[in-house]
N, C-alpha and C positions, 0 to 999 in steps of 0.2 A: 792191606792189599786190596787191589781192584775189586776182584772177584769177590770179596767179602763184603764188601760196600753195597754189591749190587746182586745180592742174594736177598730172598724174599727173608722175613722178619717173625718169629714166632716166640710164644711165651708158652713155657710146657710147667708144670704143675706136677711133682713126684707126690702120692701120697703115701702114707705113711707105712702100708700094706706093699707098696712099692719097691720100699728100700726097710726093708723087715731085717736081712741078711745080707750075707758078705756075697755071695751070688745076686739076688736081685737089686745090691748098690750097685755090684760089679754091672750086671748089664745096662743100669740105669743110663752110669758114666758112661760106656761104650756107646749108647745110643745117641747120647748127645753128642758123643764123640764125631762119629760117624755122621751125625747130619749138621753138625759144624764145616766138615770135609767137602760139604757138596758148598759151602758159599754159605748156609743159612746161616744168620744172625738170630741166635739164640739167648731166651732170656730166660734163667731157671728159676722154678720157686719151689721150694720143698717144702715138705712138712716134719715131723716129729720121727726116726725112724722106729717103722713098728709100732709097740705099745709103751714109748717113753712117757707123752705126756697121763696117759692113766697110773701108771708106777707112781710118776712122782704126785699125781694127783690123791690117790690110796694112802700113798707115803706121809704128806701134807695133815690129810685127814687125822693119820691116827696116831701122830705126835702131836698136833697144834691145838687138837680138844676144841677146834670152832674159833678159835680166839686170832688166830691170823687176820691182819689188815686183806679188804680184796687186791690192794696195788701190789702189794708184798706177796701175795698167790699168786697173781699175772709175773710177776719178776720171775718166782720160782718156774713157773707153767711154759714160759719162753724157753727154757734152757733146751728145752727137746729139740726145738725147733734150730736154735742160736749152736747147740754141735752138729744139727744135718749139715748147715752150711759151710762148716770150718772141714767137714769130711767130705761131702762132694767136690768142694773149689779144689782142695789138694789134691781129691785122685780125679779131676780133670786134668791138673797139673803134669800128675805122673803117667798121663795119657795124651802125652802132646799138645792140649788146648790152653791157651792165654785164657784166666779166670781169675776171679778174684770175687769176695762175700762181701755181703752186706749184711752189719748187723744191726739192733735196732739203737745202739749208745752208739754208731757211725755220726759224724756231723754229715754226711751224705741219704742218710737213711730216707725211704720217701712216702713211707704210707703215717702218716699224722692222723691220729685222732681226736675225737673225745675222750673224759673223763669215766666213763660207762665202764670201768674196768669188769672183764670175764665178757661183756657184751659191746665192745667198743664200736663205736661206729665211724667210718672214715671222715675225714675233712677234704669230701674233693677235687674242692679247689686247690687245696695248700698238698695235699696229694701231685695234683696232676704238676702242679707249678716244678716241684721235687722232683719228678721223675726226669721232666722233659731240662733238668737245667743239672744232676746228677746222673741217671740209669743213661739217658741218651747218650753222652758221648761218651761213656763206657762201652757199649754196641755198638759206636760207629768206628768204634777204634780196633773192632773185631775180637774184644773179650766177653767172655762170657761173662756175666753178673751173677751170682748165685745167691737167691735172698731167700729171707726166713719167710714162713708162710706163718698167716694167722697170729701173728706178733704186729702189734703199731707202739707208737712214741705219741703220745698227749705232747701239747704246745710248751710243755711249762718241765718234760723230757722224763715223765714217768712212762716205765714200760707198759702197754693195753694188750690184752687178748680179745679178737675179736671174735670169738664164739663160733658156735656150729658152722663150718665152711668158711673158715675164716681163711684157708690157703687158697681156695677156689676165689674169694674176694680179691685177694691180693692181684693175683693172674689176672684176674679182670679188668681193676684198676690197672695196672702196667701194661695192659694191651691197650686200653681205651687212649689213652695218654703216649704212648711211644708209636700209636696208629698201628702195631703188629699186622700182617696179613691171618695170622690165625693162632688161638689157644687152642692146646693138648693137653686133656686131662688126665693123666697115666693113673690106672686101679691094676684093681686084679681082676675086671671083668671082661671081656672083649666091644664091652658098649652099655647103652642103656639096655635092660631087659625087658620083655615082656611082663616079666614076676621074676620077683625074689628067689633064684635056682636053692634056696635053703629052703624054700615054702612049698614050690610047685616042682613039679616034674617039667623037663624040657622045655625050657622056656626059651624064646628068641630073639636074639640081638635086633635091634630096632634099627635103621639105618639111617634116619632122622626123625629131630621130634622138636615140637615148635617147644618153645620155654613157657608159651602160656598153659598146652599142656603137663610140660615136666611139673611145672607148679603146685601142680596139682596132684601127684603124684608124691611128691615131696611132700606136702601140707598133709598125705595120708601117712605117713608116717617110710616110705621107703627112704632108702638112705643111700639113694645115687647124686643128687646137689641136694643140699639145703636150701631153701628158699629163700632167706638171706643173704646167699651169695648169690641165688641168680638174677636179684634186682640191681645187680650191678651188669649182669650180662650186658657186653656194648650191642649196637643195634645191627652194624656193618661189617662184623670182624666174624668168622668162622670158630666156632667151637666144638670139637669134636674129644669124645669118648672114645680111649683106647686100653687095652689091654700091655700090664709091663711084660709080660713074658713072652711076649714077640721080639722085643728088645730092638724097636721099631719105630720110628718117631714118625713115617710116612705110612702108617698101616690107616685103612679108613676109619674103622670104628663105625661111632655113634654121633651123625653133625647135630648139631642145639642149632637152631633156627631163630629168629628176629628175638624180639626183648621186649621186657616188661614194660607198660604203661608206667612213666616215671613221676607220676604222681596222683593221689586218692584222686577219686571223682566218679560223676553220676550221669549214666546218658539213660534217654530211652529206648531201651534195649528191642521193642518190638514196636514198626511203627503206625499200627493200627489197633484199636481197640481188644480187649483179652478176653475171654470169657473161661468163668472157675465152674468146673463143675464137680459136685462132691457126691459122692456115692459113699452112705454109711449103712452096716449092717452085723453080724458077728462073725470076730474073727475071719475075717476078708484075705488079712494078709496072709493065710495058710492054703487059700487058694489059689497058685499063681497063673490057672490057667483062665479065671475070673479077670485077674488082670491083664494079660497076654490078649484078651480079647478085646476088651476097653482102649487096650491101645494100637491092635490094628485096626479096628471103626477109627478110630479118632483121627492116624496117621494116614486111611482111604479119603478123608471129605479136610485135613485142614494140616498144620503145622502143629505139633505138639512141644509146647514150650517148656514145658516144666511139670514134675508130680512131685508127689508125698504121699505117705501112707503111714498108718498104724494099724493094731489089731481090727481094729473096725471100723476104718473106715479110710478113703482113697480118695484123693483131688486131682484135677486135670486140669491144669492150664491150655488152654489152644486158643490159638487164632481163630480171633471171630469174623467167622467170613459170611457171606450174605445166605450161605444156605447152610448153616451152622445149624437150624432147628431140625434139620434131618437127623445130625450127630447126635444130637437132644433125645431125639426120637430111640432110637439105637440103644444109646449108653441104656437109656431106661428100660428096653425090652432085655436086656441084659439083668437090668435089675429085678426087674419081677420075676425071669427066669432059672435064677439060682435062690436055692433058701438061706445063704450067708450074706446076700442084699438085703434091705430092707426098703430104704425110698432114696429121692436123689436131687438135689438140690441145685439149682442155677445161680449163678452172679455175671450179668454182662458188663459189658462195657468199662473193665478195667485197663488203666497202663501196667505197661512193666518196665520196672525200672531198676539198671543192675550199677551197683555199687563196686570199682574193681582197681587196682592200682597198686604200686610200689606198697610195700610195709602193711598192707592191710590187717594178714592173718599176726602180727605183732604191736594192733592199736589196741589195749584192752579198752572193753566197754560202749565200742563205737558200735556197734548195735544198739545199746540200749539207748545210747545219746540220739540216735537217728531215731529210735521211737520213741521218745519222750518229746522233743520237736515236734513230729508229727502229731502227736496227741493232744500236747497244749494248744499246736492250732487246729483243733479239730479235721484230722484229716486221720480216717480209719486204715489201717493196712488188713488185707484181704488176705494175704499169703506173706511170709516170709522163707525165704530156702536160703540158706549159706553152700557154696560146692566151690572147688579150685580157686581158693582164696577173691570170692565176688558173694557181693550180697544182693539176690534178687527182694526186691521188694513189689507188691500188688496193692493200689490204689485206685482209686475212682477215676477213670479219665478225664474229666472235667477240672481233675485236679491237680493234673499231672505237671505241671507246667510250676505250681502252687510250691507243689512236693518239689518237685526237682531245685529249687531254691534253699529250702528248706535244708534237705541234704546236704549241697553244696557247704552251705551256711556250719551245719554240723561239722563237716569235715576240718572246713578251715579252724574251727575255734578248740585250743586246747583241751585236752580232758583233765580234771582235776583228779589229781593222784595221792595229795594229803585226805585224809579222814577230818571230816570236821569236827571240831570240840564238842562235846555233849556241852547243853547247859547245867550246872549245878545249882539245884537247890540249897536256900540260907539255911 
């Protein structure tokens, strides 16, 4: 029909909290149902209902005694996922909606992966080719497509699990590729939170939040996206957080905003020279009204770019600006004025340089490869801080330019993941 052709285009995301029950599958369908009605072209991707894929994970465990193949775990581990889809499509069916699944032994199937089984990772070209040449004229023909979340097929047609947020992937991948106007990620929350309502007391629905912050957010261990899945977030397409027991596919939620830097790299994050100042003395950090003051002087005369601290002692990063020796002046009459100071030490004329991009907090070692670089070519680091998946690094400004090569250079070249043979002695 017309009307359905020329209805805007969305990819919704059940998880598995979602459709736990015969009530919240119930309103799941209904809600697709219902914004099917208005003309949208709806593309579903669920997840495992409830807590299948942990049963059969526990289940796995403690008859297989460790000895299961991983491809032969990802086969088992789909199944959660491989009956949402055969249970949704039928009670859209028996709710008046043209629907039909996808499963991942389809010859239509379209998220392909790698070999990384339990952590698979997509192939997105041969993804996106799959979608727009099977999932497309399934939507255009005004059925719904109902596909497994967190489930991929290797080239070669063994089943992959794509790991933490692996149905949040999928959504992404099929909105980026069918051009969606918007992803909805159905919880049981009403959006992103301020905190964890298990942790804190009244916490507040957020009403957007860019994904460079959510990142960050996630890499601390909350468990509203995985980080994994939001480096696929598309750059142009709306993703919003919504709550299932509105039973409400137009409710607003929580919008996610632009998208991750799509690949590692290194800029200079501050564009004028840095100055570290370190103030050490005992037990510092049990006074936080000692630091409280360090950093309104600091944030009155310049830009405060970065700290650190430990029991004894505290560093300041700021902008070195022409009347920087006043802050100087300051930080140190602070110093001698408490007896948990002791003296305070200057470094001018540093860069700073922030390391940040796709896969980061999942390269192991690339810290240590970026300092090891740096070292052999004699170039000192001044500061290192790691926060929301970016690596700030402090160098010599004179050097800046040296290092930023350097980096680069690291990033691009593998890291070696075998262990080298010890030599044996005759």
């Amino acid at each position: 029909m017309e009307s359905e052709k020329s209805g805007k285009k969305i990819v919704v995301k059940f998880g598995g909290s979602s459709l736990a029950d015969h009530e919240k599958l119930s309103k799941a369908v209904a809600a697709v149902a219902n914004e099917a009605a208005k003309g949208t072209r709806i593309i579903v991707v669920v997840s495992a209902i409830g807590k299948t894929t942990d049963i059969l994970m526990n289940t796995v465990k403690n008859t297989s005694n460790g000895k299961l193949e991983k491809h032969e775990l990802d086969d088992i581990l789909s199944m959660g996922e491989r009956t949402s889809v055969r249970i949704f499509a039928a009670a859209l069916r028996t709710n008046g909606v043209e629907s039909c699944y996808l499963d991942p032994l389809d010859d239509k199937w379209p998220i392909i992966t790698d070999a990384a089984f339990s952590n698979a990772n997509p192939l997105l070209e041969e993804c996106g080719k799959r979608i727009r040449e099977h999932v497309l004229p399934i939507v255009e023909k005004g059925i719904v497509p109902v596909i497994a979340g967190f489930v991929g097929r290797t080239t070669d047609g063994k089943i992959t699990t794509l790991g933490r947020g692996g149905s949040d992937t999928t959504a992404f991948i099929l909105a980026e590729a069918l051009k969606a106007d918007e992803v909805a990620l159905v919880t049981d929350a009403d959006g992103i939170m301020s905190g964890d309502p298990k942790i804190v007391s009244n916490p507040k629905t957020l009403p957007e939040i860019n994904v460079s912050t959510l990142v960050g957010l996630a890499d601390s261990g909350a468990k509203f996206i995985h980080s994994k899945a939001l480096k696929y977030k598309p750059q142009s397409i709306a993703v919003k957080v919504i709550n299932h027991a509105h039973g409400d596919l137009s409710q607003k939620g929580t919008l996610i905003t632009d998208a991750l830097a799509t690949e590692l790299d290194v800029e200079i994050a501050h564009p004028s020279p840095v100055a570290e100042i370190t103030i050490v003395g005992n037990r510092v950090s049990e006074k936080p009204q000692i630091i409280m003051e360090m950093v309104e002087k600091t944030e009155a005369h310049t830009s405060l770019l970065g700290m650190s601290m430990n029991a004894n002692s505290v560093i300041l990063y700021v902008s070195q600006e022409k009347n920087i020796d006043k802050l100087f002046n300051k930080i140190h009459n602070i110093t001698l004025n408490n007896p948990e100071t002791i003296a305070m030490a200057v470094k001018k004329d540093l860069a700073f340089l922030k390391t940040s991009g796709v896969g980061l907090e999942e390269t192991h070692g690339l810290i240590g490869k970026i300092s090891e670089n740096l070292r052999v070519n004699q170039i000192n680091i001044y500061g290192i801080l790691t926060i929301t998946s970016s690596i700030l690094l402090f160098v010599d400004w004179s050097e800046r330019e040296k290092a930023l090569q350097l980096i680069r250079n690291s990033l691009k070249e593998p890291l070696t993941t075998k262990p080298q043979k010890r030599s044996e002695k005759p």
